[in-house]
N, C-alpha and C positions, 0 to 999 in steps of 0.2 A: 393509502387514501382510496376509498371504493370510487367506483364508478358513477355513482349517484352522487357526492360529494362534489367530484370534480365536474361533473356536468354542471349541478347547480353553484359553485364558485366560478362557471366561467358564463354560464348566463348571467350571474352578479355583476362578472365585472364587464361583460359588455351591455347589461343595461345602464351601467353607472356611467361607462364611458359615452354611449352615447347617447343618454339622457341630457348629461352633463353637457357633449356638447348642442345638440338641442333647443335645449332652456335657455343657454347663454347667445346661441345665433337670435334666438326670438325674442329675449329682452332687451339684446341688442337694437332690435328692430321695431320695440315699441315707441322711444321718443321720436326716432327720422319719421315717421309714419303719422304721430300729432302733431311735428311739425310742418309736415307736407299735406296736413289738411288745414292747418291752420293760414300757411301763405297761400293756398286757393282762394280760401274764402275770406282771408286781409285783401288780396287783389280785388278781388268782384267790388269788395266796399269802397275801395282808393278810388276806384274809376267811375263808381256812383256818388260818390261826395267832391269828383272834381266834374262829373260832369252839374248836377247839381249847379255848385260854384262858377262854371261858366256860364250860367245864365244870371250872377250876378254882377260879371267883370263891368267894372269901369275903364271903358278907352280899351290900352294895354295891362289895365292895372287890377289883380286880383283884390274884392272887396272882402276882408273878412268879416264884415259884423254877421251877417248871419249864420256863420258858426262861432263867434263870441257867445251871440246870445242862445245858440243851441245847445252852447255847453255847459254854460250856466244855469240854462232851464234844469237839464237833463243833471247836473250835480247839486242840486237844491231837492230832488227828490229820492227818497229814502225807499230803497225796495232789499228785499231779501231772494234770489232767487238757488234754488236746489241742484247744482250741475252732478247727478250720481256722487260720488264723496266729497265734493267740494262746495261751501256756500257762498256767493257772490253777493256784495253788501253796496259795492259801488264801482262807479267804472275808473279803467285801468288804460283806455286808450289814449295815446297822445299823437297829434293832428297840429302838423307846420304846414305853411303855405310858404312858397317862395315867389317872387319878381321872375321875368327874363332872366337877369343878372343873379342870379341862387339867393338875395337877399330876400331875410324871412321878414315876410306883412303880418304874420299870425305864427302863435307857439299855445296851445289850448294849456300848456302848462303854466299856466299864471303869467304867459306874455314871456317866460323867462329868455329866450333869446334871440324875440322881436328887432330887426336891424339887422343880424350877426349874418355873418357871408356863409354860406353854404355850400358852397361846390364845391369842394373840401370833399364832402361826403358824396358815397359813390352814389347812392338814390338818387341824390338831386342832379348831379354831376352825370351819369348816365341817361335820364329820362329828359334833361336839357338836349342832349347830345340825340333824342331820337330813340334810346336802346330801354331796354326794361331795367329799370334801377330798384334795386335793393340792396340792405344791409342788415350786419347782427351786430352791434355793438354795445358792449358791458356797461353800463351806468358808475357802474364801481371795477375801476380794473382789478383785475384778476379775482374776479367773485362770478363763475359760470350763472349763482341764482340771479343776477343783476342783469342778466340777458336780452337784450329790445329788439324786438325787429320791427324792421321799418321797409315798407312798399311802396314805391311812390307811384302817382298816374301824371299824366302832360296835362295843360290847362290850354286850350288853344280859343286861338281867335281866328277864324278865317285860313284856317290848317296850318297857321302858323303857332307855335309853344312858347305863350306871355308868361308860363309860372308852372310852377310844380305844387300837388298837393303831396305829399306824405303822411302814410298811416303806421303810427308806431304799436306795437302791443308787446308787454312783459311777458318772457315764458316762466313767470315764478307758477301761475295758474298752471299752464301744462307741464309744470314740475309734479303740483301736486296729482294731477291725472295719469299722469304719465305712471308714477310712485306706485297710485292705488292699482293702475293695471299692474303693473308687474307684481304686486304681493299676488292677485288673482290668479294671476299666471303659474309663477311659483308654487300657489298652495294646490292649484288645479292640477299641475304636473308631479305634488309631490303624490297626490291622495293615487291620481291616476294610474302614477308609476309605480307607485306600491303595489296597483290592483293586478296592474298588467304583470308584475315580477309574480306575484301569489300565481295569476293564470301560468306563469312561464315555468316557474316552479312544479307546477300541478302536470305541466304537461311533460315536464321533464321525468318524473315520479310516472309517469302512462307511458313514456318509453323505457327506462330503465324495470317498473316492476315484472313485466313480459320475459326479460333476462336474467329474474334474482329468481324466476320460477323456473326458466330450462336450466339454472344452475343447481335450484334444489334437486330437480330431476337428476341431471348428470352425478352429482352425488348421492344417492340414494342407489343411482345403479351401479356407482362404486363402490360403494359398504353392502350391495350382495341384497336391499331392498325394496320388495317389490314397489313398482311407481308407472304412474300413468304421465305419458307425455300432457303438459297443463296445454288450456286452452291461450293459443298465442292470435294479436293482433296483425293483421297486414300480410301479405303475399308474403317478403323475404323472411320473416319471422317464422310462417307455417313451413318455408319450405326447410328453414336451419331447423326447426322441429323434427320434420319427418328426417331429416337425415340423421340427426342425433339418436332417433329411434331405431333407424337403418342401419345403425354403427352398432348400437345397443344388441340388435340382432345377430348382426353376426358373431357380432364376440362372442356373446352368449353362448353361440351354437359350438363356435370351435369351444371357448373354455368349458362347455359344458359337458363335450366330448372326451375332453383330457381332464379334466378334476374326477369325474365317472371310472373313466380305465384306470388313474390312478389309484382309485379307490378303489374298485373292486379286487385290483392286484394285491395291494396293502392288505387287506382286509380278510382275503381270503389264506394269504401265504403263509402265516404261521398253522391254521385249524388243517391245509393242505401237507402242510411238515409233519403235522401229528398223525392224520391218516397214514403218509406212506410209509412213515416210521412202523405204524403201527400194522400194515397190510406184509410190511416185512419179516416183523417179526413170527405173522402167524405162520408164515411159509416152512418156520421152524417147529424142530418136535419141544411140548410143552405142556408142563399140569395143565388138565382142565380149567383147574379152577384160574389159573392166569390167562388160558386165553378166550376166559369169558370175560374175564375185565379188558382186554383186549378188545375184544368184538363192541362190549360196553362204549369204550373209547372213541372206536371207530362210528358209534352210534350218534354220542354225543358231538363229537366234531363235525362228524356231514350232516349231523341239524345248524350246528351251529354255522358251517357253511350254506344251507338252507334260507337260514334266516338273515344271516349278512346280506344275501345275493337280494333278500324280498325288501327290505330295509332299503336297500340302496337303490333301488328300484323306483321305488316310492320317493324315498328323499331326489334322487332326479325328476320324475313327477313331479312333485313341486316344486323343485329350481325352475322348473322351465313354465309351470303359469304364469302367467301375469295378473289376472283378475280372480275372483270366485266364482265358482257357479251355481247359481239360485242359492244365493246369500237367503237366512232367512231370521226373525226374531228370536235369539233364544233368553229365555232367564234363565241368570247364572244360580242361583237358589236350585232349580232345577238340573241342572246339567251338571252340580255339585254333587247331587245324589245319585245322579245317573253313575257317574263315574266311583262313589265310594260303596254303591251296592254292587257292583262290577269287583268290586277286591274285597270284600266283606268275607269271603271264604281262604282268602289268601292269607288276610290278613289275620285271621283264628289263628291259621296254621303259621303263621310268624310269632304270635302272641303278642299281635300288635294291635291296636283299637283305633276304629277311623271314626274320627267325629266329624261331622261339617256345622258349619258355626251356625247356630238360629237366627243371627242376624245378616246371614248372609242375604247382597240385593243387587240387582243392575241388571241391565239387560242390553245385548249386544245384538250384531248381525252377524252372518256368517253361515259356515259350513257344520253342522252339528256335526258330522263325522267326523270330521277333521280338531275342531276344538275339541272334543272326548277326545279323541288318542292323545292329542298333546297335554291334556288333564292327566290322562292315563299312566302316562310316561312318567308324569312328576311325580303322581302319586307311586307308581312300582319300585322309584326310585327312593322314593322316601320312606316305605314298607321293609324294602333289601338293606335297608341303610340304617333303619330303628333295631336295639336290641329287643329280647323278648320282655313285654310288662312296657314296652313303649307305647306312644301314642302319634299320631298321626292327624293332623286338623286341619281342613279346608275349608276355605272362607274366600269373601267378595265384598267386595266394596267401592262404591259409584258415589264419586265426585263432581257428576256433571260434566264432563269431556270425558271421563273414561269409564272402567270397568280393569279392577284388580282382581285377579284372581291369586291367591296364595296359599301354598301347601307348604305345612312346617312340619320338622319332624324334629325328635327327638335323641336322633342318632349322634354321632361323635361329632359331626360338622364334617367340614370342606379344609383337608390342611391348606398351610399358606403355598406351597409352591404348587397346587394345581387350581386356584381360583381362576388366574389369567386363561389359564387353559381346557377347559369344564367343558366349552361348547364345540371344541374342535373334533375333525370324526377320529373315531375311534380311539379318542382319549378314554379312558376307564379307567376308574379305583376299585382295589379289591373290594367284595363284598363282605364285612365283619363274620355273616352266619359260614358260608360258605369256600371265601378265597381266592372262589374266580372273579373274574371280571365279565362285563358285558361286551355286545357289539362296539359298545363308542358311538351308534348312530342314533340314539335316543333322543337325547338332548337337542344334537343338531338338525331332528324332524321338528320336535317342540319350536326351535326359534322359527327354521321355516315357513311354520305354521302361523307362529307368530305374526313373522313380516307379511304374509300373503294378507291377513285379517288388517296390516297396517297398525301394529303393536310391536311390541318388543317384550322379551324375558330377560328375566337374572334369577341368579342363584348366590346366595352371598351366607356366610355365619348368622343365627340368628343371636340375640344380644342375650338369650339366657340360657342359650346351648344349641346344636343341633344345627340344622342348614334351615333356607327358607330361600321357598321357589316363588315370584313371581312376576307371573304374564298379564301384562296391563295391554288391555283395548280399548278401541273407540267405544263411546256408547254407541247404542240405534240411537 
């Protein structure tokens, strides 16, 4: 599982967990919160409808007609009122009066239980007593929407408590208020939470893509790649940068040390066998004519040593850049010619024919010197490699991200057991005209060259004979 996965599976699971729980402390906390505004403002009204009522007491005796007939005004008229989701059509409060003694003088509920003892109930029974009385009690046992509360206030005469008012009110109403907030709520925290997970998400994606680029780097400086340390976010970030690049350095320096001696010891050891052998034998008496092919011998191998030692030189030269210098535009239509008029006399004398294709197009950046020799390369090798009456074709071709360049020949092809092994140094196949073989460091300057430009080479069978080289670039 990457790293980016798990980050954002576990930012998942801790916004769900603690979204989740969240949501539910705060819908929890919607209805306590409508009904503690509701018994604020039921109290304010008990203590205004009993003080009211005390200014119409008889004796000790609570008068009800003037909330008889307040409530009969007030229920003979027909209103509509708009409370945000809810529409109110008529009133829903109920209003007892009690005696000293908790006997109810008034029940605004059609009189229903005018007489009946009350102190029973804690409203009346507490506010008789002096204390703040209230209750909640279900209309319908065991049906929570049947819910009443009730506040009661003191009725006094001369600070003495002749009667209890009582102000009852249904929370079926703040059911439904209650309801519509929390779907609000809910919908509020799901749009929310989705926005806030996309931002968490996004941010998660700004800390991990900084690391999927010093990984491309670290690989690319594995597979032998030239690569620029990417642009990183944050102090700890550039400093893992520069030390990645610090590590990069060194190794390079030692491995480039040791891949180098190995090489030039390889490389040289067999064409130094053939000299000493051959320095040996001239020390002997011997026809002329043998030890001019001797001296011959001697000639060709200390070029051939020559040119090992200038090869290798070069190809560590480019192990060790890391960028180009003064990149510049070339067209490859151009620098196809360059290079097949550069073998035009070679290629007489092979009896080989170098076409470059008419539709050849694209245009790259880079080092014109550098892209010629590694053209140069594919093409000598594809010339050494064509019989006589062969042909040789070099072409280009831009896709918009890059630049192919390709050189086909019409030689025997690439057998199967050295494909894997083509760009390692001083791998060589004999040459068909000849017999020998080359340095081995041809190819492995071509990829070099390659990677420095930020491209890659292959050489693979072509599909209708022959081999087929190509070096694919960035465009400019």
């Amino acid at each position: 599982m990457s790293l980016r996965l798990r980050l954002a599976l576990l930012l998942v699971a801790v916004f769900c967990g603690g979204g989740w729980l969240l949501v539910r402390t705060v819908l929890a906390e919607v209805k306590p919160r409508y009904l503690e505004s509701m018994e604020e403002s039921l109290v304010d009204s008990s203590r205004l409808l009993a003080a009211l009522l005390e200014t119409q007491l008889r004796g000790d005796t609570p008068d009800p007609e003037p909330l008889r007939t307040a409530f009969a005004a007030a229920r003979s008229r027909e209103f509509a009122a708009q409370i945000y989701s809810m529409t109110k059509t008529q009133i829903d409060l109920r209003v007892y009066v009690t005696d000293a003694t908790g006997r109810v003088v008034f029940d605004s509920d059609n009189g229903r239980d005018e007489g009946a003892d009350y102190t029973h109930w804690r409203d009346v029974r507490l506010t008789l007593a002096g204390e703040y009385g209230a209750r909640a009690t279900q209309s319908i046992p065991g049906d929570n929407e049947s819910l009443v509360l009730y506040f009661a206030a003191p009725l006094r005469r001369d600070d003495r408590i002749v009667g209890v008012l009582s102000l009852g009110k249904p929370t079926r109403s703040i059911n439904t208020l209650v309801a519509a907030a929390q779907r609000r709520i809910l919908y509020g925290a799901v749009i929310g939470g989705l926005a806030l997970l996309v931002a968490l998400i996004v941010a998660a994606n700004w800390v991990i893509a900084p690391l999927e680029r010093l990984t491309a780097y670290a690989r690319a400086v594995r597979d032998g790649k030239p690569a620029r340390l990417p642009e990183l976010p944050g102090r700890t970030l550039c400093e893992l940068g520069e030390a990645f690049a610090e590590m990069r350095e060194t190794l390079e320096g030692k491995k480039h040390v040791e891949r180098t001696t190995q090489a030039l010891a390889h490389g040289i050891k067999a064409p130094l066998a053939a000299v000493r052998g051959a320095a040996e034998l001239l020390g002997e008496e011997m026809p002329p004519e043998e030890r001019r092919r001797f001296l011959e011998n001697l000639r060709a191998e200390s070029g051939r040593i020559e040119q090992i030692v200038e090869r290798l030189l070069q190809l560590s030269a480019l192990e060790a850049r890391t960028a180009l210098h003064a990149p510049e535009r070339i067209e490859a239509a151009a620098l196809l010619a360059e290079v097949a008029d550069g073998f035009r006399s070679a290629g007489r004398a092979a009896g080989v024919e170098l076409a470059v294709a008419p539709g050849a197009m694209g245009t790259v950046s880079g080092e014109r010197a550098l892209l010629r020799e590694a053209l140069a390369n594919l093409v000598q090798n594809a010339v050494e490699f064509s019989p006589r009456g062969g042909r040789v074709e070099l072409d280009a071709r831009a896709d918009g991200a890059g630049v192919e360049f390709v050189v086909a020949d019409s030689g025997p092809g690439i057998p199967e057991y050295a494909l894997g092994r083509i760009f390692e140094r001083f791998y060589s196949l004999e040459r068909p005209a000849t017999g020998r073989k080359s340095t081995g460091l041809g190819l492995s300057l071509v990829r070099e060259i390659a990677h420095l430009h930020g491209g890659e080479v292959e050489l693979v069978n072509g599909a209708g004979g022959g081999a087929r080289a190509t070096m694919r670039l960035p465009a400019a």
